[in-house]
Biopython code that builds the backbone (N, CA, C, O; Angstrom):
import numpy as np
from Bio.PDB.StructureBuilder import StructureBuilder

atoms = [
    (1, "UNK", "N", (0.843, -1.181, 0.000)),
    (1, "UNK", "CA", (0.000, 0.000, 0.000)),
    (1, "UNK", "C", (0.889, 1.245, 0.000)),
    (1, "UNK", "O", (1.681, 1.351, 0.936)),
    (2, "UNK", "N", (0.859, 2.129, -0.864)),
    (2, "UNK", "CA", (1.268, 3.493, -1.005)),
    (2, "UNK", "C", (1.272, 4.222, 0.304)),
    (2, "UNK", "O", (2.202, 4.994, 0.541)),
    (3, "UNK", "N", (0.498, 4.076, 1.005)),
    (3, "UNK", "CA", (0.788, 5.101, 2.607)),
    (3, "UNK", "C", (1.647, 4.812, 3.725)),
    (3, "UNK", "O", (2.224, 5.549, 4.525)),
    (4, "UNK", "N", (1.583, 3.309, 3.564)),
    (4, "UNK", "CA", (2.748, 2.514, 4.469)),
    (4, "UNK", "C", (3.649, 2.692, 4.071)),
    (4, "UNK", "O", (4.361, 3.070, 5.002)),
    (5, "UNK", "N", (4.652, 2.660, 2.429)),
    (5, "UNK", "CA", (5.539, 3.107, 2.039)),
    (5, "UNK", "C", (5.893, 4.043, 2.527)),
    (5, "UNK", "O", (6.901, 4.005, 3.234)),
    (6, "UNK", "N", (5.031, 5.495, 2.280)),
    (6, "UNK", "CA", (4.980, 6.783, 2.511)),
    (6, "UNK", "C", (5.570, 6.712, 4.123)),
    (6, "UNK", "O", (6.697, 7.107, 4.421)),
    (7, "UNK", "N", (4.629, 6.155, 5.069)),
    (7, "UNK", "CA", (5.035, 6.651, 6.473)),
    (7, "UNK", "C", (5.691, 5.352, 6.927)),
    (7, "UNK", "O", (6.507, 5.595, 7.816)),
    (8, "UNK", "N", (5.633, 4.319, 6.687)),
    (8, "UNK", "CA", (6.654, 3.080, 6.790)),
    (8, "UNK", "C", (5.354, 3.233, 9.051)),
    (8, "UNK", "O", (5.710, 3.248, 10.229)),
    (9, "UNK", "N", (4.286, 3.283, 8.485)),
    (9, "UNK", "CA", (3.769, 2.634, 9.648)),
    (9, "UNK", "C", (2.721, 1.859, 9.911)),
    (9, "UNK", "O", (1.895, 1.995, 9.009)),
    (10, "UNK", "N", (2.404, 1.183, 10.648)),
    (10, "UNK", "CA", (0.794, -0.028, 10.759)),
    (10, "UNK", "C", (-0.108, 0.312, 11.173)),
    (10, "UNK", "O", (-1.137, -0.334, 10.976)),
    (11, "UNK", "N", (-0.116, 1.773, 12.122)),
    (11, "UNK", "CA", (-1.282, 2.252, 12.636)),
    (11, "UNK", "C", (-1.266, 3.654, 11.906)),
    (11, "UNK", "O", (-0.277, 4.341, 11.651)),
    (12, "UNK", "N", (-2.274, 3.855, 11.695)),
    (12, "UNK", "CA", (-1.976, 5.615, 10.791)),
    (12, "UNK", "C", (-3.425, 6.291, 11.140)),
    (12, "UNK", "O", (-4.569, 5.860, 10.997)),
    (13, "UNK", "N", (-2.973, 7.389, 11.599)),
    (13, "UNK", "CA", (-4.126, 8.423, 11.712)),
    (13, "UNK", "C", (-3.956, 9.505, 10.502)),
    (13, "UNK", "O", (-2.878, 9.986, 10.154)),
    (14, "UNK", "N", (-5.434, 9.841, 9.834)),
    (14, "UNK", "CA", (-5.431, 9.930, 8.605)),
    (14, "UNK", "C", (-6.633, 11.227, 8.835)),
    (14, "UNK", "O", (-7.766, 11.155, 9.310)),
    (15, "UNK", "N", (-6.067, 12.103, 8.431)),
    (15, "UNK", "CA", (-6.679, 13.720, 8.708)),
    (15, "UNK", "C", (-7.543, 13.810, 7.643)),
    (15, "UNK", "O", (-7.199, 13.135, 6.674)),
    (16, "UNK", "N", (-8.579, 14.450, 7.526)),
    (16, "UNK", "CA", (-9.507, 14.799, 6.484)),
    (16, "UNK", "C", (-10.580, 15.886, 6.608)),
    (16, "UNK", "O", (-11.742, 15.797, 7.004)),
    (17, "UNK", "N", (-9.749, 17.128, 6.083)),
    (17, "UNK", "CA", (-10.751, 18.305, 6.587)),
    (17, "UNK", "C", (-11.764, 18.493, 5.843)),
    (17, "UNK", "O", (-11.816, 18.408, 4.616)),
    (18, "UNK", "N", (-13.018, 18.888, 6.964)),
    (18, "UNK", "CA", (-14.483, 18.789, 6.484)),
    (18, "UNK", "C", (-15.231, 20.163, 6.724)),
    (18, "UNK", "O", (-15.180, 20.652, 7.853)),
    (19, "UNK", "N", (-15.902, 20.788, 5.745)),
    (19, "UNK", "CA", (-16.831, 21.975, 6.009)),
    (19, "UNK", "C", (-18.006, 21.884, 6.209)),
    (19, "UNK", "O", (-18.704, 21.554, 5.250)),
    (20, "UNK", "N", (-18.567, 22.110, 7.352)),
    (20, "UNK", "CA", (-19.626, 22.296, 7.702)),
    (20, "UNK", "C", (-20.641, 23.374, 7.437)),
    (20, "UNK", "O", (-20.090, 24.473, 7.504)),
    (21, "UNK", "N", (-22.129, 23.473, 7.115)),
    (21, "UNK", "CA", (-22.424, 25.109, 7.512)),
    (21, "UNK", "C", (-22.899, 25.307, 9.232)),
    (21, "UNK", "O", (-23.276, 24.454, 10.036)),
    (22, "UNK", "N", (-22.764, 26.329, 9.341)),
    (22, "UNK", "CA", (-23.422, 26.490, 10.644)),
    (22, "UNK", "C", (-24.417, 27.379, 10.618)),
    (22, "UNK", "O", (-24.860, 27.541, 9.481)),
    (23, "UNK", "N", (-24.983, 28.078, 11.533)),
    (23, "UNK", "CA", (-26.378, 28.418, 11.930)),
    (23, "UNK", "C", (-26.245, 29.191, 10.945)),
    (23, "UNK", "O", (-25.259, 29.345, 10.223)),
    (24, "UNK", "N", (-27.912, 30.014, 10.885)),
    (24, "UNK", "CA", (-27.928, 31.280, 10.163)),
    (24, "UNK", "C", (-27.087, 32.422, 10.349)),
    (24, "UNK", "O", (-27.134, 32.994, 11.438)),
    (25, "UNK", "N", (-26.220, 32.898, 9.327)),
    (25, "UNK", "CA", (-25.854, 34.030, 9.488)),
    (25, "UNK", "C", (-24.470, 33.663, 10.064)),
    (25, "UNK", "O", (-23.698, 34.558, 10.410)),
    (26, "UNK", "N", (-24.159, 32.412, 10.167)),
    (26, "UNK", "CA", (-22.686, 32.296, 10.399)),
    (26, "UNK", "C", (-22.113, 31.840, 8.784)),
    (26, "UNK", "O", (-22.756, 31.374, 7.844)),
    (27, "UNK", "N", (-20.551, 32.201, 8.900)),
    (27, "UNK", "CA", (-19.916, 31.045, 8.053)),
    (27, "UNK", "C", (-19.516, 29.783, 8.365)),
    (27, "UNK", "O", (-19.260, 29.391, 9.504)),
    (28, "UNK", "N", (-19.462, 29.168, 7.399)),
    (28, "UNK", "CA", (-18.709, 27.372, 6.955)),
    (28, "UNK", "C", (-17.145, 27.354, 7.838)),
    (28, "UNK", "O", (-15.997, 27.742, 7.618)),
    (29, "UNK", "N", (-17.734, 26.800, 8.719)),
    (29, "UNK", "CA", (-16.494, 26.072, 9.925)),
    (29, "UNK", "C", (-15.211, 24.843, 9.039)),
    (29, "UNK", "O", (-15.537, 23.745, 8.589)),
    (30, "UNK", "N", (-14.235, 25.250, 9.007)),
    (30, "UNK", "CA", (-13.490, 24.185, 8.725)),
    (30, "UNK", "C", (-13.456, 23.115, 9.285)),
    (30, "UNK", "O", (-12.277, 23.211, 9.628)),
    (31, "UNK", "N", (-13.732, 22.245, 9.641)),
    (31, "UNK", "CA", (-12.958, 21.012, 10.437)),
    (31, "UNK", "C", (-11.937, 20.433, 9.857)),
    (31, "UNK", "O", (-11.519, 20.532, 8.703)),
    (32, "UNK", "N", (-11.416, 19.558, 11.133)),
    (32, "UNK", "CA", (-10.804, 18.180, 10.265)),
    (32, "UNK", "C", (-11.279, 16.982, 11.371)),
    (32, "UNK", "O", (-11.533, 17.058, 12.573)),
    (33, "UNK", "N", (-11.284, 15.912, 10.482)),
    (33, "UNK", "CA", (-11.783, 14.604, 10.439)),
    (33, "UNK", "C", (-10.675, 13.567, 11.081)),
    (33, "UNK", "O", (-9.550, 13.549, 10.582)),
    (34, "UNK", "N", (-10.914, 12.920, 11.913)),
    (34, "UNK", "CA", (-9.732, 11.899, 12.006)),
    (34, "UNK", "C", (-10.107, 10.384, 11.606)),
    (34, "UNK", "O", (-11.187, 9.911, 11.960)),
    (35, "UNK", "N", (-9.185, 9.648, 10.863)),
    (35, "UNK", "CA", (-9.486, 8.577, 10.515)),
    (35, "UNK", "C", (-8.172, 7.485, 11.010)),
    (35, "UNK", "O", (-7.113, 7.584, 10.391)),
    (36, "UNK", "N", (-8.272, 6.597, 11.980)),
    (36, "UNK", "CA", (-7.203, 5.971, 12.481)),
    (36, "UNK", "C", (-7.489, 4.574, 11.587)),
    (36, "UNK", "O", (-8.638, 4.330, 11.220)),
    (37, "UNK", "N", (-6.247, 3.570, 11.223)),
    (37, "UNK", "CA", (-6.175, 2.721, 9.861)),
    (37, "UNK", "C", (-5.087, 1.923, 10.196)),
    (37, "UNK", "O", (-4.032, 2.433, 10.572)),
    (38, "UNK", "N", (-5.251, 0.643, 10.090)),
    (38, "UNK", "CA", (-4.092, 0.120, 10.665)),
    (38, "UNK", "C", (-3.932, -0.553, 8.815)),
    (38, "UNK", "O", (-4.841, -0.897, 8.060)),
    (39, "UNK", "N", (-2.639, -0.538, 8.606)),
    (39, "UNK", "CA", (-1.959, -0.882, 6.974)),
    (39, "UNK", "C", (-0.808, -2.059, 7.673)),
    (39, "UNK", "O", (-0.368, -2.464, 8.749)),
    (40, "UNK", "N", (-0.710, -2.242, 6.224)),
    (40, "UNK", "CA", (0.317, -3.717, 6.746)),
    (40, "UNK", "C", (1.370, -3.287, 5.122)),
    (40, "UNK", "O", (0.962, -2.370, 4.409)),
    (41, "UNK", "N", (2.347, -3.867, 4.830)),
    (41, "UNK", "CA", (2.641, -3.918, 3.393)),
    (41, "UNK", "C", (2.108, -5.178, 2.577)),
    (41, "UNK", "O", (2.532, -5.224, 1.422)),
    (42, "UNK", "N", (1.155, -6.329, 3.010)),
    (42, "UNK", "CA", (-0.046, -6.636, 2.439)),
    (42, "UNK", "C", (-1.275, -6.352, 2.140)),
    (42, "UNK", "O", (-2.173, -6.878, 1.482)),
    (43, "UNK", "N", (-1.103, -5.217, 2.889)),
    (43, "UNK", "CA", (-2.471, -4.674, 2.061)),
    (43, "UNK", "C", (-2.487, -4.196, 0.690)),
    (43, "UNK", "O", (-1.535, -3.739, 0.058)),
    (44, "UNK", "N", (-3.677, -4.359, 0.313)),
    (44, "UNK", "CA", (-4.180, -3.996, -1.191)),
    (44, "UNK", "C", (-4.877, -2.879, -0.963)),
    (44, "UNK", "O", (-5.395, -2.582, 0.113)),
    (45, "UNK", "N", (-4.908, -2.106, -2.179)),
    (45, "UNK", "CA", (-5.854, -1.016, -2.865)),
    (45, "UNK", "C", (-7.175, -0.933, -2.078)),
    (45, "UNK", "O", (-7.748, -0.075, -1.406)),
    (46, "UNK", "N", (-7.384, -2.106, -2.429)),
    (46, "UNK", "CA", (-9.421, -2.658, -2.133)),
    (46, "UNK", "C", (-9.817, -2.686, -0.845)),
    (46, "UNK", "O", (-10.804, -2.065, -0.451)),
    (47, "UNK", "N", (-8.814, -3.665, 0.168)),
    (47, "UNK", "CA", (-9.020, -3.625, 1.852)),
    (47, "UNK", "C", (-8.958, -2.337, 2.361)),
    (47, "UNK", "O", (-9.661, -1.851, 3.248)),
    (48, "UNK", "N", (-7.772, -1.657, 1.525)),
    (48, "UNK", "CA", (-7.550, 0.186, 2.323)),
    (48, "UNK", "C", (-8.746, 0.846, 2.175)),
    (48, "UNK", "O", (-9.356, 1.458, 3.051)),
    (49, "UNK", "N", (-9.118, 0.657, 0.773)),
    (49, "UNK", "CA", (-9.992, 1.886, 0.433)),
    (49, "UNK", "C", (-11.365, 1.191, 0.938)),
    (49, "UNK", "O", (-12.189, 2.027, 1.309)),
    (50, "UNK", "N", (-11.793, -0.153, 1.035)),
    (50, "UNK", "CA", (-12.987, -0.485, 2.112)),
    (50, "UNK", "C", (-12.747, -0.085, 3.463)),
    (50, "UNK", "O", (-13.357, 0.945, 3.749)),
    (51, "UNK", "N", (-12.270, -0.417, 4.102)),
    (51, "UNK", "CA", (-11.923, 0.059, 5.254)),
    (51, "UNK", "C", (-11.687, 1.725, 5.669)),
    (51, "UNK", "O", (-11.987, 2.134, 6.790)),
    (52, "UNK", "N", (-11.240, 2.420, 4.846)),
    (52, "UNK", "CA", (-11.299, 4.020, 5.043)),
    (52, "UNK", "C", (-12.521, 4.345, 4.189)),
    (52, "UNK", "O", (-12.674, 5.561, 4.077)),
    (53, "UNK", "N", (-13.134, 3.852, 3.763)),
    (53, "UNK", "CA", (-14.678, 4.157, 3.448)),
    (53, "UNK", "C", (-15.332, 3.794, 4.816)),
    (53, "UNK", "O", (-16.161, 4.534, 5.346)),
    (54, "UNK", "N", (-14.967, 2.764, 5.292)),
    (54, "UNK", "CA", (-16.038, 2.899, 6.593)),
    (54, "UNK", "C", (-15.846, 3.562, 7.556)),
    (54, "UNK", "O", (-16.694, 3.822, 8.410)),
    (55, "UNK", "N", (-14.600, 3.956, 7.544)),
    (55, "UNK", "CA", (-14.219, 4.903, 8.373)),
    (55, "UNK", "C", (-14.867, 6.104, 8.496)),
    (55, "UNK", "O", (-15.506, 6.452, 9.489)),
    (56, "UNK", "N", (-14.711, 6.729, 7.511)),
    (56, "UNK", "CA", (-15.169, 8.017, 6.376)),
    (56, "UNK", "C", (-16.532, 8.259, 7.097)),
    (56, "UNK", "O", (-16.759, 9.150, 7.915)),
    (57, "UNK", "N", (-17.453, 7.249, 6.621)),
    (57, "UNK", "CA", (-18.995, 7.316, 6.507)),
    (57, "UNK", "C", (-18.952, 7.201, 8.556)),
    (57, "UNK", "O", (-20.024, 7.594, 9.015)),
    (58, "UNK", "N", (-18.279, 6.906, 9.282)),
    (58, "UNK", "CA", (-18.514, 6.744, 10.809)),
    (58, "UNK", "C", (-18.240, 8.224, 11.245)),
    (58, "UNK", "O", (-19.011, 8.952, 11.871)),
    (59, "UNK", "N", (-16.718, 8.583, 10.692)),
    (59, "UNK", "CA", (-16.697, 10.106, 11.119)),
    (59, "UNK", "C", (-17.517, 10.740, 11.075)),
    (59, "UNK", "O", (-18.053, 11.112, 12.119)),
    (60, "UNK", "N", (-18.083, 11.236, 9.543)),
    (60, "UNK", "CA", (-18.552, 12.276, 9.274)),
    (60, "UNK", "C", (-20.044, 12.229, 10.119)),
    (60, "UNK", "O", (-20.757, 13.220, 10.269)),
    (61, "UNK", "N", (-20.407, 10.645, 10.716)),
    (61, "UNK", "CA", (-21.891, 11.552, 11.445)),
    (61, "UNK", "C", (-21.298, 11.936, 13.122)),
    (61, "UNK", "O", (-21.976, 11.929, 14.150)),
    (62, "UNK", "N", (-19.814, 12.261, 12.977)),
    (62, "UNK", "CA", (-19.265, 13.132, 14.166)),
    (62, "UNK", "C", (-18.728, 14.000, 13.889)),
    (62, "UNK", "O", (-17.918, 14.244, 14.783)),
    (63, "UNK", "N", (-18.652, 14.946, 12.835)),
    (63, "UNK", "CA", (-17.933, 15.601, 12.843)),
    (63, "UNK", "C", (-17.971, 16.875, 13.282)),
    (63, "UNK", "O", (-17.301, 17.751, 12.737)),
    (64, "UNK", "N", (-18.761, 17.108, 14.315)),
    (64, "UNK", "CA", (-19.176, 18.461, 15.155)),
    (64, "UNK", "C", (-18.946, 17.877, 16.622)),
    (64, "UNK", "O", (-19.485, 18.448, 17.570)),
    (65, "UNK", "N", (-18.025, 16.569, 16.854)),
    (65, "UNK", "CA", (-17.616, 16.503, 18.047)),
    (65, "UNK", "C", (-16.374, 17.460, 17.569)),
    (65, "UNK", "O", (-15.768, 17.678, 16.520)),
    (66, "UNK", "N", (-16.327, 18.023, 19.269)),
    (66, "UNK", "CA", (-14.989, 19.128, 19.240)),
    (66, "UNK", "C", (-13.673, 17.995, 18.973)),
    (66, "UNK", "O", (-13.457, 16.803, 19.194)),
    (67, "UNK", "N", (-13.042, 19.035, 18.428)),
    (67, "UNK", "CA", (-11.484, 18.050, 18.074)),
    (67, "UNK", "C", (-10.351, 17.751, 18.997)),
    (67, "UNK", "O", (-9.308, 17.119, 18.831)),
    (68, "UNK", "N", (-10.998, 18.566, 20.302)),
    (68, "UNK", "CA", (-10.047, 17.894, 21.231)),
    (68, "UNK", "C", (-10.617, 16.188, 21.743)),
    (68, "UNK", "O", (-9.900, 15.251, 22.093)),
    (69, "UNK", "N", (-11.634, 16.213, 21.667)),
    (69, "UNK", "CA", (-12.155, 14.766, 22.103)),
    (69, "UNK", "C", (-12.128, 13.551, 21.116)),
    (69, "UNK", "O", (-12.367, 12.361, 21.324)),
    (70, "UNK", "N", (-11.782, 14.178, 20.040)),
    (70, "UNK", "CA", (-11.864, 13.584, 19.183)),
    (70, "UNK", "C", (-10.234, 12.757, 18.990)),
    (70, "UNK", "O", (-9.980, 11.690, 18.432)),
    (71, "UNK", "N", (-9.344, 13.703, 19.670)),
    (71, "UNK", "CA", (-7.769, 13.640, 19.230)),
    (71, "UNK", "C", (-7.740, 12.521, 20.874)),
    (71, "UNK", "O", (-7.045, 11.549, 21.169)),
    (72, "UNK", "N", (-8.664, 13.137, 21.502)),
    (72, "UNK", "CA", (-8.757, 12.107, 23.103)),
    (72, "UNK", "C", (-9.056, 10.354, 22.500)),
    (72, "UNK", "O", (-8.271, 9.416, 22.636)),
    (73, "UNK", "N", (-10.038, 10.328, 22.016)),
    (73, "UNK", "CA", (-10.957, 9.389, 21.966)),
    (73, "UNK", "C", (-9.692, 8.270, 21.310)),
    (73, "UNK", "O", (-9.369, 7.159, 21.731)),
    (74, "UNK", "N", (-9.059, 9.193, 19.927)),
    (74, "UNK", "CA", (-7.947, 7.982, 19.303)),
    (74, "UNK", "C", (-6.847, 8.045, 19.649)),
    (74, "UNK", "O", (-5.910, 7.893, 18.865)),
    (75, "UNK", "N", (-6.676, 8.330, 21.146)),
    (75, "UNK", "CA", (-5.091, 8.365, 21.556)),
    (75, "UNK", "C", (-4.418, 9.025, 20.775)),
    (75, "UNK", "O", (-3.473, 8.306, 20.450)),
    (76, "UNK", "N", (-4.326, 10.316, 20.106)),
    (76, "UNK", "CA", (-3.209, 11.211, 19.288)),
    (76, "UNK", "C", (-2.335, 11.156, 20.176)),
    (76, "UNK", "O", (-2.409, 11.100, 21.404)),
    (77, "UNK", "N", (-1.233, 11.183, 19.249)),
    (77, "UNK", "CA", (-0.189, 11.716, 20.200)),
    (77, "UNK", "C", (0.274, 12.934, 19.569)),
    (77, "UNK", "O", (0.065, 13.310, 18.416)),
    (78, "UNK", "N", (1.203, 13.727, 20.870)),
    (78, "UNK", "CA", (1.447, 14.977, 20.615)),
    (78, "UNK", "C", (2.796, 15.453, 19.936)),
    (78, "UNK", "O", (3.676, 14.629, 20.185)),
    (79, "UNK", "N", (3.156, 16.276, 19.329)),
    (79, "UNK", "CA", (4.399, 16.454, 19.316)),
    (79, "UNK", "C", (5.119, 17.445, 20.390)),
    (79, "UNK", "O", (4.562, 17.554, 21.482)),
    (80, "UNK", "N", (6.412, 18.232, 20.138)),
    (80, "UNK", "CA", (7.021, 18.651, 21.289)),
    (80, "UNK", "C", (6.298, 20.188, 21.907)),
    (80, "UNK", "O", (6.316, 20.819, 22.964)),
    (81, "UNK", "N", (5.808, 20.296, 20.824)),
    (81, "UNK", "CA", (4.739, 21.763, 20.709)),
    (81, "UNK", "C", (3.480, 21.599, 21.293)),
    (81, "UNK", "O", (2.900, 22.618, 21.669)),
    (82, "UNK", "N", (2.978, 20.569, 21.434)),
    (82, "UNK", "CA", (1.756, 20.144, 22.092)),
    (82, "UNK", "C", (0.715, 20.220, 21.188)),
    (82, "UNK", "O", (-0.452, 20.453, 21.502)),
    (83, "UNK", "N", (1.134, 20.021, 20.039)),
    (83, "UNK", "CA", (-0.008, 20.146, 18.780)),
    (83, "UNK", "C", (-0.285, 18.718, 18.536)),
    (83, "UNK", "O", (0.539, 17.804, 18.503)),
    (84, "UNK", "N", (-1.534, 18.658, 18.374)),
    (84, "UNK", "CA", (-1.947, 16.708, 17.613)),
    (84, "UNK", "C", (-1.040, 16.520, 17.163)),
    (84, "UNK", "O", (-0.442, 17.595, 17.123)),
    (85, "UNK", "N", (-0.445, 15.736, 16.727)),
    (85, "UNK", "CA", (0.535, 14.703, 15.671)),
    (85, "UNK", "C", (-0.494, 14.057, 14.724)),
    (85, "UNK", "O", (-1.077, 13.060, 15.149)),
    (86, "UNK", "N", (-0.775, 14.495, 13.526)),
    (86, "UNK", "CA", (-1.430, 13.759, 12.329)),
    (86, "UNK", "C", (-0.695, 13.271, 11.642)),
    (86, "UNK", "O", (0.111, 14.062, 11.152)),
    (87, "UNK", "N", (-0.559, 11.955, 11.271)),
    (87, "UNK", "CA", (0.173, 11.198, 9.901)),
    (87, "UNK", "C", (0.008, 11.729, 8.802)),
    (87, "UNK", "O", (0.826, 12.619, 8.572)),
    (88, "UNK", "N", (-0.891, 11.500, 7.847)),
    (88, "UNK", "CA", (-1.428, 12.119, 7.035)),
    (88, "UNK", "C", (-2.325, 12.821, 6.640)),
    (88, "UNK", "O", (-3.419, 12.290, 6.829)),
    (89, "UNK", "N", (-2.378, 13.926, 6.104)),
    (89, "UNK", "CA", (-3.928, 14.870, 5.800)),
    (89, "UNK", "C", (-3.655, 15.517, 4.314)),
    (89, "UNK", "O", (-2.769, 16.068, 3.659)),
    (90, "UNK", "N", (-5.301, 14.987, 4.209)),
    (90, "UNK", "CA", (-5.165, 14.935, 2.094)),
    (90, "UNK", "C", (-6.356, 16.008, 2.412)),
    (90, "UNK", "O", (-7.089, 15.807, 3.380)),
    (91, "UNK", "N", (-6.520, 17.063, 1.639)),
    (91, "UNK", "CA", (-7.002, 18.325, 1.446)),
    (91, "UNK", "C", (-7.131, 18.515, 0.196)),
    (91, "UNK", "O", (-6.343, 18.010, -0.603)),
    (92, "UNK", "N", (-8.300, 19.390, -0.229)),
    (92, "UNK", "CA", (-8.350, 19.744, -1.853)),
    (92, "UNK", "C", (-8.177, 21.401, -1.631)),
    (92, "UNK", "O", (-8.338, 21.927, -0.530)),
    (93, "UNK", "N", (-7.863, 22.057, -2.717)),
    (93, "UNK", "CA", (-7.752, 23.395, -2.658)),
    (93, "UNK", "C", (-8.885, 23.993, -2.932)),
    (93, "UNK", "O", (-8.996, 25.082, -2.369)),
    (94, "UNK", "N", (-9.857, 23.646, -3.662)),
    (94, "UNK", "CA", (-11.488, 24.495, -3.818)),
    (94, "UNK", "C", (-12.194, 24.062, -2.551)),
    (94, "UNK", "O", (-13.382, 24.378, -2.478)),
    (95, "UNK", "N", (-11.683, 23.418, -1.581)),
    (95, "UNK", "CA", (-12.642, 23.080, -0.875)),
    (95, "UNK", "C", (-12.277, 23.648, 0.798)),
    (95, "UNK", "O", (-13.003, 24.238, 1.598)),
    (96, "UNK", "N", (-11.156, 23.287, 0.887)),
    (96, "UNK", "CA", (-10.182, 23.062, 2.440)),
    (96, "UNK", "C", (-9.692, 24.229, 2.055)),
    (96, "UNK", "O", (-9.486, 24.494, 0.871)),
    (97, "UNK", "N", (-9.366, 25.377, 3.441)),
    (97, "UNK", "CA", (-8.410, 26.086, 3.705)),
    (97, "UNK", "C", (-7.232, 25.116, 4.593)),
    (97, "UNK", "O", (-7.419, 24.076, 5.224)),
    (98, "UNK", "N", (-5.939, 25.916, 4.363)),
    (98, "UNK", "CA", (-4.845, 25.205, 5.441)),
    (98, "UNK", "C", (-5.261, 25.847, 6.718)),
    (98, "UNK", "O", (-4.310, 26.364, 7.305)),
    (99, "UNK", "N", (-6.027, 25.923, 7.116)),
    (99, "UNK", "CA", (-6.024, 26.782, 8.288)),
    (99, "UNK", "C", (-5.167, 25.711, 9.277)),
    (99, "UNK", "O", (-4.120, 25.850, 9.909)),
    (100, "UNK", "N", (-6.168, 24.499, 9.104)),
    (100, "UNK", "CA", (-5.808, 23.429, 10.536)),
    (100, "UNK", "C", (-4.395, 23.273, 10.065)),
    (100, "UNK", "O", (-3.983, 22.408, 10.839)),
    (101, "UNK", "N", (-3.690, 23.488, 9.503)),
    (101, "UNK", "CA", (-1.786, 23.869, 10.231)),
    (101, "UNK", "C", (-1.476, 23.966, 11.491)),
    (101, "UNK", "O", (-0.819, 23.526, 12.434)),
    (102, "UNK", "N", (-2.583, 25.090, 10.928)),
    (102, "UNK", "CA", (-2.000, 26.352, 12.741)),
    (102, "UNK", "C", (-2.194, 25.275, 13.912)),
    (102, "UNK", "O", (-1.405, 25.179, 14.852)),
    (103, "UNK", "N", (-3.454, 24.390, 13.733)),
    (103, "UNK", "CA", (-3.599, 23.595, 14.871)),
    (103, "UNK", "C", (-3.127, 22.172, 15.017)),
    (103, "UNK", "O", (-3.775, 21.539, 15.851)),
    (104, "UNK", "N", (-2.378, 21.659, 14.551)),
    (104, "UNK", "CA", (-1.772, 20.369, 14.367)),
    (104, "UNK", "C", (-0.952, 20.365, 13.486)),
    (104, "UNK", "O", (-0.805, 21.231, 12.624)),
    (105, "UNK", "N", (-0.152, 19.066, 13.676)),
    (105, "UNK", "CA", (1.291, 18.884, 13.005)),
    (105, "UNK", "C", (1.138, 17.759, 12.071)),
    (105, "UNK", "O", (0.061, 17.190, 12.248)),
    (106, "UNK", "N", (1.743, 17.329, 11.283)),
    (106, "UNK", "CA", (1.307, 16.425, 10.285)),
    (106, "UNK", "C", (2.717, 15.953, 10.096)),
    (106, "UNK", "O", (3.692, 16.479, 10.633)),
    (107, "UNK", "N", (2.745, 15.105, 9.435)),
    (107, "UNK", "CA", (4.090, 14.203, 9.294)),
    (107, "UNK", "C", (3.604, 14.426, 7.296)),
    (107, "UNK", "O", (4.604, 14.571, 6.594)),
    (108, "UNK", "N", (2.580, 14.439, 6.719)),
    (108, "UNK", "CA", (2.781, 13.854, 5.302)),
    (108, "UNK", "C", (1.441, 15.055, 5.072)),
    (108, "UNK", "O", (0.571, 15.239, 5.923)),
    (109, "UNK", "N", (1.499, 15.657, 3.983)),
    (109, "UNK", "CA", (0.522, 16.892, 3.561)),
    (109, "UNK", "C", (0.125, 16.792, 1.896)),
    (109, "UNK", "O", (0.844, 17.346, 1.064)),
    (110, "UNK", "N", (-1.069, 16.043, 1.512)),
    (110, "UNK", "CA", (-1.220, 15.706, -0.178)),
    (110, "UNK", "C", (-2.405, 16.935, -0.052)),
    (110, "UNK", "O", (-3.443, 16.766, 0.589)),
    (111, "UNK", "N", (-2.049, 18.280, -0.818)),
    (111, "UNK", "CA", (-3.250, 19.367, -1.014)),
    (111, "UNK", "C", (-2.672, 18.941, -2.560)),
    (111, "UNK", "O", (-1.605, 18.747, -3.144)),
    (112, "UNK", "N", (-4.052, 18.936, -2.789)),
    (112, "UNK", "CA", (-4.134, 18.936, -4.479)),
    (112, "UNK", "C", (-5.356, 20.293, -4.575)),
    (112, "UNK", "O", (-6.113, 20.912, -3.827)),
    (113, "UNK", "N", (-4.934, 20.247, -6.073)),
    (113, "UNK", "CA", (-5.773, 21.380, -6.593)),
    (113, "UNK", "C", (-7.000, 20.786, -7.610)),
    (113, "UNK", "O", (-6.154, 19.894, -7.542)),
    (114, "UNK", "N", (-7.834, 20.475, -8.256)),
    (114, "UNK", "CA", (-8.223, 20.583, -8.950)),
    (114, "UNK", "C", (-8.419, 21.251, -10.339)),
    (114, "UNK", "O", (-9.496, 21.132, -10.924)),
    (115, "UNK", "N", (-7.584, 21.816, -10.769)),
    (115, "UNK", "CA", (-7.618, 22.736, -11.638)),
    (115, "UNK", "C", (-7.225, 21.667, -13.205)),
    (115, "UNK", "O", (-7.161, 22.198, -14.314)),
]
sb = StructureBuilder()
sb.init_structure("model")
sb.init_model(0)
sb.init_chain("A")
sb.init_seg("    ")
for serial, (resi, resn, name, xyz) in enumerate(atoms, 1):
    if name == "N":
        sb.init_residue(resn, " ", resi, " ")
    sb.init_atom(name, np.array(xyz, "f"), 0.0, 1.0, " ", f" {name:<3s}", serial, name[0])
structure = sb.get_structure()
């Protein structure tokens, strides 16, 4: 599997920022999403991407839990800054601001553009 290569690890927490709207008269809240994934270098294409599909579809009916409980709930760990430690976080550019930088650290960063 391409991500185990990438981070050469078996457990991977897997960032995925999500926009919400909120009430009237507010703006679209960034989030991000956490998706924890355990990879092997037997895994295939098909097991990853079933498995982070179910992931996917479990988050997102949480994704207005606050992100500190959220970073609680899957054991994040921190780095020396005291920011989450995220493995990876895949972002699109029409969609995601980088904001969540400012708030966590990432080891691996795929922003694509669409264009």
């Amino acid at each position: 599997c391409l991500l185990y290569k990438y981070t050469d690890r078996t457990s991977l927490i897997l960032g995925i920022p999500t926009v919400s709207k909120q009430k009237a008269g507010q703006s679209a809240v960034n989030n991000i999403v956490l998706l924890k994934n355990t990879l092997s270098n037997e895994s295939t294409f098909k097991t990853v991407f079933g498995q982070l599909k179910e992931a996917v579809n479990d988050s997102l009916k949480n994704q207005n839990l606050p992100f500190r409980k959220m970073v609680r709930h899957l054991s994040v760990q921190y780095n020396d800054k005291h920011m989450p430690l995220i493995h990876t976080v895949v972002s699109l550019n029409e969609i995601h601001s980088l904001q969540f930088k400012e708030d966590t650290a990432t080891d691996t960063l795929f922003h694509f553009d669409l264009e």
